[in-house]
C-alpha positions as CSV (number, residue, x, y, z in Angstrom):
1,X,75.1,89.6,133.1
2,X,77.0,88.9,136.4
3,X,76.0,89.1,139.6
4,X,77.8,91.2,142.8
5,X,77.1,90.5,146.0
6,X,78.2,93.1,148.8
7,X,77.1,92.5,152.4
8,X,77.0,95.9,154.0
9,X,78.2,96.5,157.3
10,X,75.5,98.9,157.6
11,X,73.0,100.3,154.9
12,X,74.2,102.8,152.6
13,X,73.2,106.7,154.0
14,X,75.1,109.3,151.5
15,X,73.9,112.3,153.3
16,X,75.3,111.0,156.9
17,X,78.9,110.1,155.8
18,X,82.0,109.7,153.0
19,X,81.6,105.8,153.5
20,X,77.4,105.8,152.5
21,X,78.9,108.0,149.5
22,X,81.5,105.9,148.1
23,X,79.8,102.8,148.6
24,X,76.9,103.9,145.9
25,X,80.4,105.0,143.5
26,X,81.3,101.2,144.2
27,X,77.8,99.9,143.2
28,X,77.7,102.6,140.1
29,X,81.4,101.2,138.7
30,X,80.3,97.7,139.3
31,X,76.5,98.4,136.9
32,X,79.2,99.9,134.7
33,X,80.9,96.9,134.4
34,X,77.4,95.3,133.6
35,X,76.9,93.3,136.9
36,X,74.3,93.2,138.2
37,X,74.4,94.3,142.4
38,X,72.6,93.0,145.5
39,X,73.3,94.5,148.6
40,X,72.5,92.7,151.9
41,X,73.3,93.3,155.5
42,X,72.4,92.4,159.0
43,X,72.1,96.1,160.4
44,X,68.9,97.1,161.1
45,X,67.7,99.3,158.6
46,X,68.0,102.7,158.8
47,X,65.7,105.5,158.0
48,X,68.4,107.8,156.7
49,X,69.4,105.0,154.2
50,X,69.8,105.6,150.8
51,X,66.6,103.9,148.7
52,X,68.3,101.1,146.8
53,X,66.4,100.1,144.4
54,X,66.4,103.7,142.9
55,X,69.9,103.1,142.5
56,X,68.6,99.7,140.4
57,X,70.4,97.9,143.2
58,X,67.9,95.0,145.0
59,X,68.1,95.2,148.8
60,X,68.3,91.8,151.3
61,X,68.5,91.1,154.9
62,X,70.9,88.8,156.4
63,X,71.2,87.1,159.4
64,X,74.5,86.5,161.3
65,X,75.7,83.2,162.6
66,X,72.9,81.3,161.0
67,X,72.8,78.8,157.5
68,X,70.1,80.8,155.8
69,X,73.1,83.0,154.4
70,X,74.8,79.6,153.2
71,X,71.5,78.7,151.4
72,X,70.7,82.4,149.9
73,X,74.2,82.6,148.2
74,X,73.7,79.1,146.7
75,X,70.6,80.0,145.0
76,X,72.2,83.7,143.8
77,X,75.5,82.2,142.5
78,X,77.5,85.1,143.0
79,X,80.2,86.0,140.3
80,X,81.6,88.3,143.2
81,X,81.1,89.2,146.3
82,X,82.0,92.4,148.2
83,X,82.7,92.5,152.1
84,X,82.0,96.1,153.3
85,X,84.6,96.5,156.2
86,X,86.9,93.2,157.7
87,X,83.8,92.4,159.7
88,X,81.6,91.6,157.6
89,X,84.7,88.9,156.1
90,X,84.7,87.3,159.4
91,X,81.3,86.8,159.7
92,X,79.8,85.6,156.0
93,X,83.8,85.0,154.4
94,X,83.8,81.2,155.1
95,X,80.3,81.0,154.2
96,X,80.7,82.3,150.7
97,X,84.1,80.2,150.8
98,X,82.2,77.2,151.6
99,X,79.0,77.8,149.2
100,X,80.5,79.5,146.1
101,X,84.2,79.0,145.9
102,X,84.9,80.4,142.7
103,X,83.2,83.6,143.5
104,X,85.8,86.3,144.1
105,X,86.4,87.7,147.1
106,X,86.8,91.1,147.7
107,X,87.0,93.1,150.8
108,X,86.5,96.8,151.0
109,X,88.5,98.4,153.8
110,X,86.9,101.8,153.8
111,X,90.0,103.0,155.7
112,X,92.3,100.8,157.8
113,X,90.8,100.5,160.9
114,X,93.5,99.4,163.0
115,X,95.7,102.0,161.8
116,X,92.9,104.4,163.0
117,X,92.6,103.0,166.3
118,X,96.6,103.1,166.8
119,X,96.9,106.7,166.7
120,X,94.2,107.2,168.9
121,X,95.3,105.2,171.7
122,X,98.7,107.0,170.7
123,X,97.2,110.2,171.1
124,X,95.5,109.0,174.4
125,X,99.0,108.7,175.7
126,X,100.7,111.5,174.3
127,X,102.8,109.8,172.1
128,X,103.8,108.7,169.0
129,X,102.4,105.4,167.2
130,X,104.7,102.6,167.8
131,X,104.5,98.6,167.2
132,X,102.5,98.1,170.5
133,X,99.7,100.4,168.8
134,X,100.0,99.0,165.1
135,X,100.3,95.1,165.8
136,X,97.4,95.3,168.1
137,X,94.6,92.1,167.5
138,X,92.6,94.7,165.7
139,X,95.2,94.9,162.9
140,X,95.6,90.7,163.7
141,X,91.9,90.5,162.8
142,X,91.9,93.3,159.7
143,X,95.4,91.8,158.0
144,X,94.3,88.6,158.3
145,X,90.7,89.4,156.3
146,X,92.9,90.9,153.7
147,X,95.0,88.1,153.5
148,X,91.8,85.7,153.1
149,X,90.4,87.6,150.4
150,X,91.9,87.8,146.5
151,X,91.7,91.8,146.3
152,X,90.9,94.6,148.4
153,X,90.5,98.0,148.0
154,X,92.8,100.1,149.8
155,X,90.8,104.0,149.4
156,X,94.1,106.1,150.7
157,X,97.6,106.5,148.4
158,X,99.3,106.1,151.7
159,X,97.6,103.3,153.5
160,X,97.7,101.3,150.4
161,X,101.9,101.7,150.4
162,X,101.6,101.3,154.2
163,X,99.9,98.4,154.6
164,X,102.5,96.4,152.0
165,X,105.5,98.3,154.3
166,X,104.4,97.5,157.3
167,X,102.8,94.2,157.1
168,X,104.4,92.7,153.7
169,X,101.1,92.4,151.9
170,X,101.2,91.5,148.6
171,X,100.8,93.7,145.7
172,X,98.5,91.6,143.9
173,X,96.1,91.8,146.7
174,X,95.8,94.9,146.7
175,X,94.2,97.8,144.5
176,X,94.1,101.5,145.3
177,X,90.7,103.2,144.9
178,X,90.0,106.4,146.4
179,X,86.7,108.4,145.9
180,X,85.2,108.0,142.3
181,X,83.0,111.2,141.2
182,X,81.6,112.0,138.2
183,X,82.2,115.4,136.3
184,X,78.7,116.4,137.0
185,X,79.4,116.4,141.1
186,X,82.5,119.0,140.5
187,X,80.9,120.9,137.5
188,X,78.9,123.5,139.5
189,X,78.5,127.1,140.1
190,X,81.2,128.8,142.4
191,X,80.2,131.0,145.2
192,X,82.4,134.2,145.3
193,X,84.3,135.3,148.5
194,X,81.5,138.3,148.8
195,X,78.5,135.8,149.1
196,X,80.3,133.5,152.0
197,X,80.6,133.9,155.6
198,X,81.9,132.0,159.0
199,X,83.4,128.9,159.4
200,X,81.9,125.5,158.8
201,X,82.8,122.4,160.4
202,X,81.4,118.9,159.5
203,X,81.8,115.2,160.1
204,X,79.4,111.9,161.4
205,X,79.2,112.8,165.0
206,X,79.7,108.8,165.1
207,X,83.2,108.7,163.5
208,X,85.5,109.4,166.7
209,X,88.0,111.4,165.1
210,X,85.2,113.8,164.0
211,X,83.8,113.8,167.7
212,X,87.0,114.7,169.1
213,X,87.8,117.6,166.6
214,X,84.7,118.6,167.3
215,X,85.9,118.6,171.1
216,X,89.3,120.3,170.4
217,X,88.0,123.1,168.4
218,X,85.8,124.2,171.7
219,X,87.7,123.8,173.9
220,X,91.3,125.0,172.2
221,X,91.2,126.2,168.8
222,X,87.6,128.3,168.4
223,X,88.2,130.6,171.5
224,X,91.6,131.4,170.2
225,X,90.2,131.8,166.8
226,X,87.5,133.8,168.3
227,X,89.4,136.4,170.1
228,X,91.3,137.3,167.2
229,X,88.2,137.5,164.7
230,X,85.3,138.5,167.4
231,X,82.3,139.0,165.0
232,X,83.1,134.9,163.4
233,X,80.9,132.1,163.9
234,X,81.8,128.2,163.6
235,X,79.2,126.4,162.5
236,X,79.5,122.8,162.8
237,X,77.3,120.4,161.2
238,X,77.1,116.5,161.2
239,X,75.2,113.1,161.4
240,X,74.1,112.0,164.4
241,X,74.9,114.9,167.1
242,X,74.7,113.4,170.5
243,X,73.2,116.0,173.7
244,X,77.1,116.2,174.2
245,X,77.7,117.6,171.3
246,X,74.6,120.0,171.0
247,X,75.3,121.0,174.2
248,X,78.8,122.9,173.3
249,X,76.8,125.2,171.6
250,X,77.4,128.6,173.0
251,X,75.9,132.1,171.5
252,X,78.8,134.3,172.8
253,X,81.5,132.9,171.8
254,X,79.9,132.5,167.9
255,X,79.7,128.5,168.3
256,X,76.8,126.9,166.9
257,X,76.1,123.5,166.3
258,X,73.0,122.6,164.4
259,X,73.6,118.8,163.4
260,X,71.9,117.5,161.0
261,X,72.4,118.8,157.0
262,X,69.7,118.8,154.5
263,X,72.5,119.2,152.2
264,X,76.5,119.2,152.8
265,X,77.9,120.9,149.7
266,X,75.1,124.0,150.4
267,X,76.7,124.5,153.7
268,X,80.1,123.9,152.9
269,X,79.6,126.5,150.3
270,X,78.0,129.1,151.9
271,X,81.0,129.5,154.4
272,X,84.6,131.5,154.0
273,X,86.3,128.6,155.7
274,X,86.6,124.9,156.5
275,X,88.1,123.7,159.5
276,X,89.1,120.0,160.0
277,X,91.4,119.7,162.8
278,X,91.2,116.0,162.7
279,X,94.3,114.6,165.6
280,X,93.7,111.1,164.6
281,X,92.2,109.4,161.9
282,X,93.2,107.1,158.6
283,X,91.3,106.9,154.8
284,X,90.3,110.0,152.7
285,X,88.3,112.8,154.2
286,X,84.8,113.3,152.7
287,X,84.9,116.6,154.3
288,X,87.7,118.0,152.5
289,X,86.5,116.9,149.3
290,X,83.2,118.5,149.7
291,X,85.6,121.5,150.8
292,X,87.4,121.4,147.2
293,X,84.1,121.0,145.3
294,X,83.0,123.8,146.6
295,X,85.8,125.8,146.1
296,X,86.0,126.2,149.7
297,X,89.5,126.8,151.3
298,X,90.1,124.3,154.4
299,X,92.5,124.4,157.3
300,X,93.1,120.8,158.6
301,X,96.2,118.6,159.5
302,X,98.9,116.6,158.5
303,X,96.2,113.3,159.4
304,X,93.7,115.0,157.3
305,X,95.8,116.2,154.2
306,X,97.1,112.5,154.3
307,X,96.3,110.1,150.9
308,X,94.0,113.1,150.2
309,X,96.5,115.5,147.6
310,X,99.2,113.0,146.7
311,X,103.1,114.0,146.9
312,X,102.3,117.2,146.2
313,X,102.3,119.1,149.7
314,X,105.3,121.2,149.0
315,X,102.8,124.5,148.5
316,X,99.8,123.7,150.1
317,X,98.0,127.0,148.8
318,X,98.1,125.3,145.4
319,X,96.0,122.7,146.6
320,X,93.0,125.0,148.2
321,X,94.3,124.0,152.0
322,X,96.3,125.1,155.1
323,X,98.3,122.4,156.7
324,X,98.9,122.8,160.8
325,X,100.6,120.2,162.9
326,X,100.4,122.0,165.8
327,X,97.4,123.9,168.1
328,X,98.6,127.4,167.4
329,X,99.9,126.6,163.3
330,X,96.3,125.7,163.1
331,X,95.4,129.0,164.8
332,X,97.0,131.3,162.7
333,X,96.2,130.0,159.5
334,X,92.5,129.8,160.0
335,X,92.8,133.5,161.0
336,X,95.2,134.3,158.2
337,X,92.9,132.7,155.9
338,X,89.6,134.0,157.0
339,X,91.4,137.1,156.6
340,X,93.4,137.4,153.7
341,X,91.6,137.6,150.6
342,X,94.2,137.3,148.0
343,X,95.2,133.8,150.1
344,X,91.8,132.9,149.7
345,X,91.3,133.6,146.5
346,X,94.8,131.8,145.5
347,X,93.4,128.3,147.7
348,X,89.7,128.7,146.4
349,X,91.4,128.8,142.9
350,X,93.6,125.6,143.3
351,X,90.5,123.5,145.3
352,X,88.5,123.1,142.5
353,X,91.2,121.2,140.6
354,X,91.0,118.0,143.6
355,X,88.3,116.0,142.2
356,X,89.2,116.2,138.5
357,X,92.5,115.5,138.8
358,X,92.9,112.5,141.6
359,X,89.1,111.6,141.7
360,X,87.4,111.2,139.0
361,X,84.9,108.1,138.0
362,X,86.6,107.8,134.5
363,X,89.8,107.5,135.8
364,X,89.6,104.8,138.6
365,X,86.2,102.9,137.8
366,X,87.6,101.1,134.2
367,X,90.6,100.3,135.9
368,X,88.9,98.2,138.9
369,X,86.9,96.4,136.8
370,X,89.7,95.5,134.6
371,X,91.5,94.0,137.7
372,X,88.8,92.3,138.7
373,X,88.5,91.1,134.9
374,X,91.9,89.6,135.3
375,X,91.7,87.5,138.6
376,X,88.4,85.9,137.1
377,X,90.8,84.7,134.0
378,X,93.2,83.4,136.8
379,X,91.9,83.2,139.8
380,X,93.5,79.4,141.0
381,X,97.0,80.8,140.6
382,X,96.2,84.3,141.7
383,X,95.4,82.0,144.6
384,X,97.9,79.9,144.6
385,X,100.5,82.6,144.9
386,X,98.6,84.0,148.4
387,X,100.4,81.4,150.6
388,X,99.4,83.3,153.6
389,X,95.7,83.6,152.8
390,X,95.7,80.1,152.3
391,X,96.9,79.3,155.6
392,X,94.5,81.3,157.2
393,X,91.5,79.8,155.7
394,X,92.8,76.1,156.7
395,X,90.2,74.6,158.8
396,X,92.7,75.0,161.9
397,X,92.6,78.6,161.9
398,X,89.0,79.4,161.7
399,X,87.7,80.5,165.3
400,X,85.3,82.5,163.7
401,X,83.3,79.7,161.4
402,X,83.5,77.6,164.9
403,X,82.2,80.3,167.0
404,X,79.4,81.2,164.4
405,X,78.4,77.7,164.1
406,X,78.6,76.7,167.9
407,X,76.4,80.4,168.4
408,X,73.4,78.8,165.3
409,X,73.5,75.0,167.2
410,X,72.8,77.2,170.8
411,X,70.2,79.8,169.2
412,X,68.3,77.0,167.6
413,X,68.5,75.0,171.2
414,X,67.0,77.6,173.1
C-alpha cells in the first residue's frame, strides 16, 4: 500500500465550507487508489472538524519552521504528499524536497487565490481587473508554488485554462478536478414547489466574497426584492457569522440571519430560491451545487456561474440558474423566479442534472489517480521538462527555507 501525505492548511470541517468537503472527496479518491492517507497540519484544531479517523484517515500535528517535520516525513516515507493551499508549499515544500525527494509533490489550489484577491481590489476601485491586480506578489508567491510542485489540481474549468493563458504554465503540471460526488449525494428525494418557501442564502461568513454578498444583498438587492414580494423572507445561513453579520438581521424587512446550519442541503431545500450574488470570487461554488442537488433554482452571477456549468450558458434555465451581471438583472430575476412557477419548475428540472453530469466521483477520481500513476513511472523527466520549477527550487531562490530556518535557530535561542 502507499502512503499520502497532505498537510492541511486547516483541519477538514465539511459542514462549515465547500473546501472541508472536497478535501474528504480528495482523501476518499486517494483510499480508492489504495493509499493509504495521513493528514497533518499546524492549525489548531478545530471543534467543528471533521473526525478523521472515521474517515480511516490518521490525524498528526505539525509544527512550522521547526526540523521535527523533516524527521516525521523521514520515518513515514511518503509515496506522495499533498500541499493543501500554496501556503502550506512554502512552508513544509523544501522540507519534503529535502527529506523525501522522490515523493511527488502535489499542490491543491482550492481556487486561485491571487486571482480572487485581483478582483476584489478591482472591485474596491470600481474597475476592471488589469495586470497591476493579476501580477501582484500574491500570484508571485501562488505561481511560483505551482511551478515547484509536479502536479496541481486546478478545481475550476476556467482557472485551469487561465492560469496556462495568463501565466504560461505548463500543461503537464496541471490537472483539472472539480468537486467529486458520489451518486448517493445527488440520488435523493425532491421537494415540490408547494412544500418550499423564502429565499436562502449561504456561505462561510469567513470567505470574503460570501461576507460581502452578504453585505450587498442588505443593503441593495433584499430591500428591492422586498418591495416587490412584501410577505418574502431571506434567510441566510453560514459558518462562522460575526456580531456584524447577526446584526443585519432585521424582522421588517423579512431578513433573517441565523448562522450556523445543522445541515445545508435541509435548508437549501426547504427554500423557493437561492440567491448568490457573489461580486468577486474564483473556484467552484459549494453553494450552487448544494443548490442543484436539491433541485433548488439559484440566481447568482457571472463570478458565480463561472467553471461551475461549462460552455454551456447560452440558456441558463436549462441549467437550474439565473445569471445577473448587474444590481437590477439580479433584481428581476429573483423576483421573476420566486414568482413564476412554470420558470421554476423548468430550472428545478434542469438542476438536478449538475452533479451527474460534470461532478461525479466516477468520472474524475480514476482519472487523477491515473495521472498520478504516470508521473511515478516518470517522474525524473516529468521533472526535467519543468525548467522553471527547477529554477525556483535552486538554493538561490529559497527565502522561505532561509527564513524558516533563521526563525527554528532564534526560537530555540530564546
Amino acid at each position: 500500500m502507499k502512503t499520502a501525505l497532505i498537510i492541511g492548511y486547516v483541519w477538514p470541517e465539511p459542514a462549515s465550507s465547500a473546501a472541508g468537503s472536497r478535501m474528504l472527496q480528495l482523501i476518499a479518491a486517494l483510499q480508492s487508489g489504495d493509499y493509504r492517507v495521513v493528514f497533518g497540519s499546524p492549525a489548531d484544531w478545530s471543534p467543528h472538524a471533521v473526525g478523521l479517523a472515521d474517515h480511516g484517515v490518521e490525524a498528526v500535528k505539525l509544527q512550522l519552521n521547526s526540523s521535527t517535520f523533516n524527521d516525521y516525513i523521514a520515518g513515514l516515507q511518503p509515496d506522495l504528499v499533498m500541499f493543501d493551499r500554496f501556503m502550506m508549499e512554502e512552508q513544509f515544500g523544501w522540507r519534503v524536497e529535502e527529506t523525501c525527494p522522490n515523493a511527488l509533490r502535489v499542490l491543491d489550489m482550492e481556487d486561485v487565490h491571487s486571482l480572487r484577491h485581483a478582483r476584489h481590489q478591482a472591485l474596491k476601485e470600481g474597475v476592471e481587473p488589469g495586470l497591476k491586480h493579476i501580477h501582484s506578489e500574491l500570484a508571485i508567491r501562488e505561481v511560483a508554488a505551482v511551478l515547484r510542485c509536479d502536479l496541481t489540481l486546478v478545481i475550476s474549468e476556467f482557472e485551469w485554462h487561465w492560469l496556462q493563458q495568463q501565466f504560461q504554465i505548463p500543461a503537464a503540471q496541471l490537472i483539472y478536478l472539480p468537486f467529486m460526488l458520489l451518486a448517493s449525494q445527488w440520488q435523493r428525494p425532491l421537494t415540490a414547489l408547494s412544500q418550499r418557501q423564502h429565499f436562502v442564502c449561504i456561505g462561510n461568513f469567513r470567505h470574503e466574497p460570501n461576507w460581502d454578498a452578504v453585505r450587498w444583498l442588505r443593503e441593495a438587492l433584499w430591500p428591492a426584492i422586498r418591495q416587490q414580494l412584501p410577505t418574502a423572507e431571506l434567510h441566510v445561513f453560514g459558518a462562522y457569522p460575526p456580531k456584524k453579520a447577526t446584526s443585519l438581521q432585521n424582522e421588517q424587512l423579512g431578513f433573517y440571519v441565523p448562522g450556523w446550519a445543522d445541515d445545508a442541503l435541509e435548508v437549501v431545500d426547504s427554500a423557493r430560491v437561492m440567491l448568490a450574488p457573489l461580486r468577486f470570487g474564483a473556484g467552484l461554488k459549494g453553494k450552487l451545487l448544494d443548490a442543484a442537488i436539491t433541485a433548488t433554482p439559484a440566481v447568482t452571477t457571472p463570478v458565480g456561474a463561472e467553471g461551475m456549468y461549462g460552455s454551456a450558458m447560452g440558456n441558463q434555465r436549462d441549467l437550474g440558474i439565473l445569471v445577473a451581471d448587474s444590481a437590477t438583472v439580479f433584481v428581476d430575476a429573483a423576483v421573476q423566479l420566486y414568482q413564476n412557477d412554470s420558470l421554476w419548475d423548468t430550472c428545478s428540472a434542469a438542476a438536478v442534472r449538475l452533479a451527474p453530469d460534470r461532478f461525479a466521483f466516477a468520472d474524475h477520481a480514476p482519472r487523477w489517480l491515473a495521472r498520478l500513476s504516470e508521473l511515478a513511472g516518470n517522474l525524473e523527466n516529468h521533472r526535467l521538462s519543468g525548467f522553471y520549477g527547477a529554477m525556483l527550487r535552486h538554493h538561490t531562490l529559497k527565502s522561505t527555507r532561509y527564513m524558516s530556518q533563521w526563525i527554528e535557530a532564534k526560537n530555540r535561542l530564546s
